[in-house]
FIVEX-693890 format. One record per residue (C-alpha): x, y, z; residue in one letter. Coordinates in steps of 0.001 Angstrom, whole numbers, padded with zeros to 6 digits, always signed. Example, Ala and Ser with C-alpha at 12.3 -4.5 7.8 and 13.67 -1.06 7.14 Angstrom:
<pts>
+012300-004500+007800A;+013670-001060+007140S;
</pts>
This chain:
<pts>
+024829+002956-016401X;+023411-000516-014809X;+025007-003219-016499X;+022808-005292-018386X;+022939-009148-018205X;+021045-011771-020699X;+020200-015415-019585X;+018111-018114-021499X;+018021-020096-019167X;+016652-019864-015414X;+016532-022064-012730X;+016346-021220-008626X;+019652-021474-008013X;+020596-019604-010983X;+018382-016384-009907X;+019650-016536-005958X;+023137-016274-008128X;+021890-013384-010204X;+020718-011854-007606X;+023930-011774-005729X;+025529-010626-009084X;+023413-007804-009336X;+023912-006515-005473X;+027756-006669-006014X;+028030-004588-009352X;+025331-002154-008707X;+024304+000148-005857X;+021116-000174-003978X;+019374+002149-006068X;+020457+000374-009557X;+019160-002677-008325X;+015667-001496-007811X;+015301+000285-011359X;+017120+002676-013470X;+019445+004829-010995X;+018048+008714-010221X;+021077+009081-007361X;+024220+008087-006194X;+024150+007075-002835X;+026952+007382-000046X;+027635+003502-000264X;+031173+003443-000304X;+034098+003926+002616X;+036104+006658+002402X;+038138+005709+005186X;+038842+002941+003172X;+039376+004859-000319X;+042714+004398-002542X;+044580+007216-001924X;+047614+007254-004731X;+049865+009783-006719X;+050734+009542-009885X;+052784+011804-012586X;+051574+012176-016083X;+053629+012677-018977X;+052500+015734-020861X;+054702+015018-023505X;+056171+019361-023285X;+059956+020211-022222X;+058924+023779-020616X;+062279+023879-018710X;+064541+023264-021726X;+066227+019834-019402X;+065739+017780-022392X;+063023+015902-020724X;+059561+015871-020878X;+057538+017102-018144X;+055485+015003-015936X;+052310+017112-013632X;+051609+015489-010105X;+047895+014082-010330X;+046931+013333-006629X;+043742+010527-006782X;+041294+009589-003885X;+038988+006830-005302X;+036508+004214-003933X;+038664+000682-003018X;+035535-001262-003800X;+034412-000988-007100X;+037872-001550-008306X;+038024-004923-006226X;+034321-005647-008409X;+035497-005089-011406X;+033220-001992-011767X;+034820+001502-013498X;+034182+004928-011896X;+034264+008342-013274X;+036586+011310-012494X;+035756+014848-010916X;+038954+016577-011435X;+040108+020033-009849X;+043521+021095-011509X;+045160+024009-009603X;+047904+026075-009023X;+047107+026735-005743X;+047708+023266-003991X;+050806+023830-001875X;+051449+027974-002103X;+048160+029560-001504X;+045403+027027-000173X;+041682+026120-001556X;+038449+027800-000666X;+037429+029805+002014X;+039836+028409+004665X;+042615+027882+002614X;+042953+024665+002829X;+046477+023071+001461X;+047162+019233+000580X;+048966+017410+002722X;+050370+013945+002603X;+051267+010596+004553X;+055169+009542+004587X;+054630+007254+001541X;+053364+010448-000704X;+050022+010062-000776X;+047096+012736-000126X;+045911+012671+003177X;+044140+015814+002905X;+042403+016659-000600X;+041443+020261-000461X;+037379+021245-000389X;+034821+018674-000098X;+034769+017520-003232X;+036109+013968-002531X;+034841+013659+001322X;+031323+013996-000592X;+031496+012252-004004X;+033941+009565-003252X;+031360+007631-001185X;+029410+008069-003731X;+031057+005992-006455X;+033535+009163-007847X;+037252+009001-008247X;+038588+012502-007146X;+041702+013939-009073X;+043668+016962-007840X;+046405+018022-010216X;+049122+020435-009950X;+049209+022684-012622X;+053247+022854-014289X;+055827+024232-012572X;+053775+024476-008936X;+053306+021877-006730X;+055109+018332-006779X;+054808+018713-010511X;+057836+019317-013654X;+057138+022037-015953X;+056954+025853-015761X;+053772+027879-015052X;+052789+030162-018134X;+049450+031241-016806X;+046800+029960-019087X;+049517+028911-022096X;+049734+026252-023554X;+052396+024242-021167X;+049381+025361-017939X;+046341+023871-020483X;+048227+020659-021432X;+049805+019884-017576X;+045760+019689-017090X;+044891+018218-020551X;+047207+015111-020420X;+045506+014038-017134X;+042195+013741-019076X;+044307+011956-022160X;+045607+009581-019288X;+042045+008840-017545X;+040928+007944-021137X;+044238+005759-022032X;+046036+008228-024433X;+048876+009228-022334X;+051654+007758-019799X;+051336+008023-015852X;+053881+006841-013520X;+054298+005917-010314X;+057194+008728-009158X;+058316+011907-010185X;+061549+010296-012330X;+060984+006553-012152X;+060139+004338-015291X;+057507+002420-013828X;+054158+002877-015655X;+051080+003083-014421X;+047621+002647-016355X;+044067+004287-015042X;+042236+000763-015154X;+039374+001854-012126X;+038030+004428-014388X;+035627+004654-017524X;+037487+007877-018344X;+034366+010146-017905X;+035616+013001-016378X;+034241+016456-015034X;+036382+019597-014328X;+035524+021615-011653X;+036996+024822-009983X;+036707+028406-008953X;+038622+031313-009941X;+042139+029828-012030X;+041057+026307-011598X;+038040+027300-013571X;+040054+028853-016205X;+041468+026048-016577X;+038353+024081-016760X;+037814+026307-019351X;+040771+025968-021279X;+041057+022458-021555X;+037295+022207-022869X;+038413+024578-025358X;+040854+022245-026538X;+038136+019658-027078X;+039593+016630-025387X;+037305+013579-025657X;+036394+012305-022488X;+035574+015279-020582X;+031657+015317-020251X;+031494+018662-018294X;+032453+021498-016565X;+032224+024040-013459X;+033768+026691-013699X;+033391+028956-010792X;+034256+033052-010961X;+036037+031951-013999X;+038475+033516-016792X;+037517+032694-020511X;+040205+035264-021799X;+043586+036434-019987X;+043643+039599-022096X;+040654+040383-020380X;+041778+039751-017022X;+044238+042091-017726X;+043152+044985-019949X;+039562+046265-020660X;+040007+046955-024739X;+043567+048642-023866X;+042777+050446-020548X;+044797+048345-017813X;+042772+046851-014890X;+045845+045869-013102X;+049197+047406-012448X;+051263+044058-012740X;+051121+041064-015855X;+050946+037549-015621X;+054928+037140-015072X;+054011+038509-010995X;+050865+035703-011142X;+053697+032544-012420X;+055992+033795-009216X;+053201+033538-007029X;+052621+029931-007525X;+055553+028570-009026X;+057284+026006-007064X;+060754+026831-005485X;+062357+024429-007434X;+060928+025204-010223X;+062041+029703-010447X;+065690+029187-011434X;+065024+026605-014605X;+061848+028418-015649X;+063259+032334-015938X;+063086+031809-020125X;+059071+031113-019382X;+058948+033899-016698X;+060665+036225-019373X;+058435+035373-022327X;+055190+036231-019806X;+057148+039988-019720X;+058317+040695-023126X;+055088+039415-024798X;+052555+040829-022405X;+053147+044881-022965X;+051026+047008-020284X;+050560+048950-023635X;+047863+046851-023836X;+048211+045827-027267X;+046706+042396-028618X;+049790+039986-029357X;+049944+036743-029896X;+050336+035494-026085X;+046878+036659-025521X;+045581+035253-028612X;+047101+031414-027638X;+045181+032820-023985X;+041665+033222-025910X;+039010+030411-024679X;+036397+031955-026314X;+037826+032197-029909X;+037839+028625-029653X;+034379+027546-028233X;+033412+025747-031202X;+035616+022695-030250X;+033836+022336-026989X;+031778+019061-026717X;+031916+018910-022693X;+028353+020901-020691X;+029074+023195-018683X;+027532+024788-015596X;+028929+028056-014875X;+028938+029989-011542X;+029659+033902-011157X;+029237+037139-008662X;+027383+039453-010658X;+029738+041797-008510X;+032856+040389-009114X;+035733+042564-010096X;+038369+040163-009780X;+036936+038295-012838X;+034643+040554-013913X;+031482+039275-015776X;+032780+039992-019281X;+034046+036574-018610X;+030923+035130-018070X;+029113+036951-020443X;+031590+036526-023611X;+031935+032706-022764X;+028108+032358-022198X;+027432+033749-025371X;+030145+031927-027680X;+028968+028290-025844X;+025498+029646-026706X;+026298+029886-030576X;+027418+026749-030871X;+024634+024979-029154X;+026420+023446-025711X;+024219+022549-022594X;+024589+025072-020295X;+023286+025487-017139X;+024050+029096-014692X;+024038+030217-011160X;+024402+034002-010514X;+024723+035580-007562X;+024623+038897-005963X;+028446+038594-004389X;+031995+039099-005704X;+034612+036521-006263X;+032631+033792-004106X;+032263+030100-004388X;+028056+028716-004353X;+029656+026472-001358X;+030367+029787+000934X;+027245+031839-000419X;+024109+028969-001045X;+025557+025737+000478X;+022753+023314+000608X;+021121+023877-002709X;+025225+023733-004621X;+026000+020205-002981X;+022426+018671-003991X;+022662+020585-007556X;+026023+019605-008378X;+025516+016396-007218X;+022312+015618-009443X;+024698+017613-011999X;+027866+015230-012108X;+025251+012129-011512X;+023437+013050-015319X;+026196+014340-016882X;+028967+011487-015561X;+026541+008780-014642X;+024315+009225-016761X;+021653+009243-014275X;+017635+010354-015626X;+017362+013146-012473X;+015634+015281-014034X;+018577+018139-013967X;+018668+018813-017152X;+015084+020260-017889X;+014819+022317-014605X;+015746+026381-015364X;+018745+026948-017140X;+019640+030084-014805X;+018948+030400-011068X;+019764+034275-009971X;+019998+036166-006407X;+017655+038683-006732X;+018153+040006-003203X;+020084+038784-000835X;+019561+034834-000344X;+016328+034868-002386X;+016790+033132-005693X;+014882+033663-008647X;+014581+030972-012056X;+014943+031560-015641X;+013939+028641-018144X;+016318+029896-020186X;+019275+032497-020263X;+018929+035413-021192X;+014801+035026-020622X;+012753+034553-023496X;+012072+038051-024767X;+014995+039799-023992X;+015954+042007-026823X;+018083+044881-027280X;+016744+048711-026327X;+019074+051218-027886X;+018626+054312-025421X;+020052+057572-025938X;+021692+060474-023491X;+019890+063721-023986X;+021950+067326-022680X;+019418+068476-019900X;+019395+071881-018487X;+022499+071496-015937X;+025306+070802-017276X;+026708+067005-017775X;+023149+066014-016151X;+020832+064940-018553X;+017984+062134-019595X;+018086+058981-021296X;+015618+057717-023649X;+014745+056218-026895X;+014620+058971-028874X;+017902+060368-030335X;+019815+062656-028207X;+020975+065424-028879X;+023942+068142-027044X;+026779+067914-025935X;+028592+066923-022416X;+032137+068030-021384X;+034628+066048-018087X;+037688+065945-016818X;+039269+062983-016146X;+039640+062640-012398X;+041233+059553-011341X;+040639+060217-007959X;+037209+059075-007926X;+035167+055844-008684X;+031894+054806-009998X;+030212+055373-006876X;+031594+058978-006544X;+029682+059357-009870X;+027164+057595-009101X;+026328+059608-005698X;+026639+062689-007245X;+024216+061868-010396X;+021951+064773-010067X;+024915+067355-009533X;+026721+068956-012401X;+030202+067853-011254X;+033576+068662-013738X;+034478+064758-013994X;+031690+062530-015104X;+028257+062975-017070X;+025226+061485-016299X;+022100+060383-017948X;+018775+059054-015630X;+015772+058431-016732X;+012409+059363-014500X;+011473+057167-011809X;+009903+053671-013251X;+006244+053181-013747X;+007163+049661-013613X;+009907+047561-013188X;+012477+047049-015876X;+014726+043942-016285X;+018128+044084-018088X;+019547+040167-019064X;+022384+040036-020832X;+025887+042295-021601X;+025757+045638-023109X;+027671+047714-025057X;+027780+051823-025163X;+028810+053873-028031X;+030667+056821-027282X;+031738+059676-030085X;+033958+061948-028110X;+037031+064696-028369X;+039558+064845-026153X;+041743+067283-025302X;+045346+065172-025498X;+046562+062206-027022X;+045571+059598-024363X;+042325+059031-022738X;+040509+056222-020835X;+036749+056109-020537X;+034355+054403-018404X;+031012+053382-018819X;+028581+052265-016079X;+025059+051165-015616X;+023200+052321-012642X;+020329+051644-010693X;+019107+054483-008665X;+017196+054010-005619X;+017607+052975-002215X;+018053+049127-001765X;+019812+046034+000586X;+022419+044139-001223X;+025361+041656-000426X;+027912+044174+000536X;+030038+042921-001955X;+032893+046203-001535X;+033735+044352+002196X;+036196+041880+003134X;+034614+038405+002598X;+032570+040160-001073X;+029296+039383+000160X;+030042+036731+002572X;+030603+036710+006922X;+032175+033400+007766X;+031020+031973+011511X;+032668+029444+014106X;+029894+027188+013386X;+030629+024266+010867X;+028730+021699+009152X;+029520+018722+007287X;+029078+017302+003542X;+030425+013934+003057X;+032565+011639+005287X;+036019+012851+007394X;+038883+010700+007795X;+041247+012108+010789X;+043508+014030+008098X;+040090+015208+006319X;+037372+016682+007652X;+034309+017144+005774X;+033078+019717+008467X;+033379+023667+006944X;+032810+026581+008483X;+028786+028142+008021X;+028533+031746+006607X;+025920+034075+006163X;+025083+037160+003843X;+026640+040522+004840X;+024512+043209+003705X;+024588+047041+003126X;+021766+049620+002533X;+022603+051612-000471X;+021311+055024-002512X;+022099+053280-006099X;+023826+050134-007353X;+026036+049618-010346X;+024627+047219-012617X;+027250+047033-015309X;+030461+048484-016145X;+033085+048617-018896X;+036336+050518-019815X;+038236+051229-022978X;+041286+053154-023819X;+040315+055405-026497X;+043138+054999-028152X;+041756+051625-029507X;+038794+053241-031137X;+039906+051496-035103X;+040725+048417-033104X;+040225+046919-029962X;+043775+045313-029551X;+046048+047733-030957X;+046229+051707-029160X;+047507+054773-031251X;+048324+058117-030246X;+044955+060992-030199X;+044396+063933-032267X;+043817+066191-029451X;+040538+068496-030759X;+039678+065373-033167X;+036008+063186-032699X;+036573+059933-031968X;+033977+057064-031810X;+034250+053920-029722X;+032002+050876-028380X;+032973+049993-025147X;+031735+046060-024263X;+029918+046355-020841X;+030018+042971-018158X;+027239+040658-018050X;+024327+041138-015590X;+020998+039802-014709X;+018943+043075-012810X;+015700+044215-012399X;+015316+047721-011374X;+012180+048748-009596X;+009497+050593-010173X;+010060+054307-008396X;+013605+053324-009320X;+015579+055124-012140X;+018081+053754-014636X;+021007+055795-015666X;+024185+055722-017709X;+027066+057608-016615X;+030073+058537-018521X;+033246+059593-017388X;+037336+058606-017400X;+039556+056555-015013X;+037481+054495-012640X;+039364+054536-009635X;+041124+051457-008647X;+039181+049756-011378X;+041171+050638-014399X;+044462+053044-014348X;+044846+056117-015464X;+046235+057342-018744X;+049196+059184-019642X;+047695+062385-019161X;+044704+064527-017934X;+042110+064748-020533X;+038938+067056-021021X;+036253+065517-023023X;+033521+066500-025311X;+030848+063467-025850X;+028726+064459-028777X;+025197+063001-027619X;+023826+062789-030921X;+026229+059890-031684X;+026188+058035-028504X;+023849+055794-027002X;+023702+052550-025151X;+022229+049201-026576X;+021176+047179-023185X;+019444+043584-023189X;+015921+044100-021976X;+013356+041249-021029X;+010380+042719-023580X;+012885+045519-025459X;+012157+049026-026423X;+008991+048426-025354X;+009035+047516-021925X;+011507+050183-021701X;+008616+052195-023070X;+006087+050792-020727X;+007894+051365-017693X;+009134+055004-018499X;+005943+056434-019719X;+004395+058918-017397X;+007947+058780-015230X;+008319+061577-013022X;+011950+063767-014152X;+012112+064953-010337X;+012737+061259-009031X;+012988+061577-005344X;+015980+058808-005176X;+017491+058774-001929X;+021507+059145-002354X;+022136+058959+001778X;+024177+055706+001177X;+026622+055359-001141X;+026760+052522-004550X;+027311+049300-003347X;+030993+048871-004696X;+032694+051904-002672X;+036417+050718-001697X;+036339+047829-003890X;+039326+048042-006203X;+042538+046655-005160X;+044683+049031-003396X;+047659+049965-006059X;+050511+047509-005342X;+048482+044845-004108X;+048797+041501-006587X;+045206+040528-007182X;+045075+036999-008245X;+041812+034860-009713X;
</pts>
């Protein structure tokens, strides 16, 4: 905020010395009148570039010492020299030296005294001009810093968490690795906003969760709010690997041989089971939501099945409860950052974002929309608030039609029965393709084409009563649009995204920094049908959610699976359909053996968010014609895009 100076007395001379005063502590725009931007006024060429190692008060490693996380700092010279403070944007990663940042990969790199000459992303080329102190930090055990990498633990949250104690005088910093010199964060106010995509979200995340005073927001891009849930979809496994193959991805070399009592724990307390145990309850974000006091503006791929929008929607919900400002961006791509899918409009958004919620800055940010969403492909649509006013849950029910496993799905109660084979083989678009064809391995419920168009806001959660045949079974449920349409090919290599030659710049380069990144543009597909929302359970967990038991094969069991976030509209001469089957290829793994199942209709149905409820679901299906000429000549959007079995995927 300006600073504010009181004088009784004034004379010529005294308001020529004012004036000068006033020009050195504030920027231009301060001095004409509260502040609405910050403005590019200071060098980076000439910015502090320094390294310094916290103390986060842990002994991960067992050496008898406490550990101490690398914090790499790139902050305006000039302020300091004024005597003016600055706030922090703050990107804590595990990805610094092994893996690379953003869409090029980019790696730190330093000058021979050990400073950063290259900070990944544009985050400081574009904000340290602009009065910001940027802080990269290496998450324990990866990077230059001590400690051992327990993905999302609580020696990962507290490497990150001690940084923000630091900034805000509560912890010790100093100048090397092992050294005893001190070193205090004087430039800064202690203000500090996390931002990252993917783990350094999580992260973001996490250390909100903790409620550490002094962070005022966060970004959190494609982000995790709960590792179980990166990992298992209510005891169905999304992934054949744990968290012990993510910590030996990014841990350090230094770091493998004294952290293999860390690297152990992740193994023995992570079962692929995929029972609930303790490690993924100290992993939970969401559980602890309530002790979040820092905003938060969160970022997801509606089509991301890296970190799927459970995340999003679980998280979104939870903040929601317990009143946070929120603001959200969600797009039609997978695991993307807004930099690599919407540019121009992130940098001038998140700019005005970290100016009100750091600076304090009146811009106006906080009462545009809460949500902005891609409706097609680089057309954006607003929401005041999310989900829209109106949006209320339509419980809509699968009725047996006259071939089998293909039937209709309404409001009224429905009634039959529907048998499948689990076929792990096949995907959601194989289902989804073949919607209109009895087929042994899925069965599907459409409604009539749309009078009107229908908008679902929100997650959703099916209810499934069905007998298998053995004593382990997955199921799948999925959400479908059903029509012909032109979306971000999201399946492809680049998740939505083609990168170009061309570059552009946002900020200022240095010779060991550019600012310059590489344009892309949307990669599109034409499609028959796209999946709106998906979820997965392991039957097994149908009297609770984190503990599995063996099946009574011939015995009725009843579940709720928890279906991801999404923000759709399906068009009129559309048709909307829920599909239920077993293993989703590549998506979750199979179970232990091959079961047939029986879904008693009567006692299943799906309750979806819908902008206007039962009755615009109603509105739009009355008069809909059965024979819905839905063209099925392309396949779902989504064909190909699980992982290939062996292949780590990592957030």
């Amino acid at each position: 905020m300006p600073t504010r100076m009181r004088f009784t007395t004034w004379r010529p001379l005294a308001t020529a010395v004012i004036t000068l005063l006033v020009a050195a502590f504030l920027t231009p725009a301060a001095a004409h009148g509260a502040p609405r931007e910050s403005r590019p006024v200071y060098s980076y060429a000439n910015a502090v570039r320094e390294a310094v190692w916290v103390d986060t008060g842990l002994d991960a490693d067992g050496d008898g010492r406490t550990d101490r996380v690398a914090a790499d700092i790139v902050r305006p010279r000039e302020p300091a020299a004024r005597g003016r403070k600055v706030p922090v944007i703050m990107d804590a990663s595990p990805y610094y030296s092994c893996c690379g940042r953003g869409n090029e990969g980019q790696l730190k790199t330093y000058d021979a005294a050990g400073n950063v000459v290259q900070m990944p992303l544009f985050y400081d080329n574009y904000f340290v001009p602009r009065g910001y102190a940027v802080v990269g930090v290496d998450l324990a055990g990866t990077g230059r810093s001590d400690g051992c990498e327990d993905v999302g633990g609580r020696f990962e949250v507290q490497s990150a968490k001690a940084v923000v104690d630091w900034l805000n005088g509560r912890a010790r910093a100093y100048t090397t690795r092992t050294g005893g010199t001190t070193v205090r964060a004087s430039w800064t106010d202690g203000a500090t906003g996390m931002i990252g995509k993917s783990w350094d979200g999580t992260i973001a995340n996490a250390v909100a969760a903790t409620g550490v005073r002094g962070l005022r927001t966060i970004v959190p891009i494609s982000a995790i709010s709960s590792w179980y849930d990166y990992y298992f979809a209510q005891g169905a496994p999304l992934y054949d690997s744990g968290p012990d193959a993510l910590a030996d991805y990014v841990t350090s070399p230094d770091a493998r041989a004294r952290c293999a009592a860390v690297r152990r724990r992740l193994v023995d307390d992570a079962p692929r089971t995929g029972d609930r145990t303790p490690l993924w309850t100290e992993r939970d974000y969401v559980k602890d939501a309530r002790k979040v006091k820092a905003s938060v503006f969160l970022v997801h791929g509606l089509q991301d099945l890296n970190v799927r929008t459970k995340h999003l929607g679980q998280w979104w919900d939870a903040l929601a409860k317990n009143g946070v400002e929120r603001k959200i961006w969600l797009s039609q791509t997978g695991h993307v950052d807004p930099f690599d899918f919407r540019r121009a409009d992130w940098v001038d958004t998140l700019h005005r974002w970290f100016d009100h919620e750091l600076l304090g800055y009146d811009n106006g940010v906080d009462r545009e929309p809460m949500a902005d969403v891609e409706r097609h492909p680089d057309q954006w649509v607003t929401s005041k608030v999310w989900p829209p006013h109106g949006t209320r849950t339509a419980t809509l029910r699968p009725t047996a039609g006259e071939l089998p496993g293909v039937g209709t799905l309404g409001l009224r109660r429905g009634r039959g029965s529907a048998t499948f084979t689990d076929d792990p083989r096949l995907d959601e678009t194989d289902w989804a393709a073949r919607i209109d064809t009895p087929t042994p391995d899925k069965a599907g419920f459409a409604t009539g084409a749309l009078t009107r168009p229908l908008r679902l806001a929100g997650s959703s959660r099916v209810t499934v009563t069905a007998t298998p045949t053995t004593a382990t079974a997955h199921l799948s449920a999925v959400l479908v649009d059903l029509g012909p349409d032109t979306v971000r090919d999201y399946a492809a290599s680049g998740e939505g995204i083609t990168t170009l030659a061309d570059r552009t710049c946002w900020g200022e380069s240095t010779a060991g920094d550019s600012a310059c990144f590489k344009e892309t543009k949307a990669r599109t597909v034409d499609v028959g049908a796209t999946v709106v929302s998906r979820g997965w359970a392991d039957l097994g967990t149908y009297a609770d959610s984190g503990k599995g038991v063996p099946l009574t094969p011939g015995r009725a069991y009843t579940i709720t699976l928890d279906l991801a976030a999404t923000d759709h509209v399906v068009p009129a001469g559309h048709r909307l359909a829920l599909i239920v089957a077993g293993t989703d290829k590549d998506l979750i793994d199979p179970p232990a053996d091959t079961p047939t199942l029986t879904v008693d209709l009567a006692r299943t149905s799906a309750r979806v968010p819908v902008v206007g409820g039962a009755k615009a679901f109603a509105a739009a299906t009355a008069g809909a014609r059965s024979d819905a000429t839905t063209s099925h000549a392309a396949p779902p959007a989504g064909a190909d895009a699980g992982a290939p079995k062996g292949h780590l995927r990592i957030p």
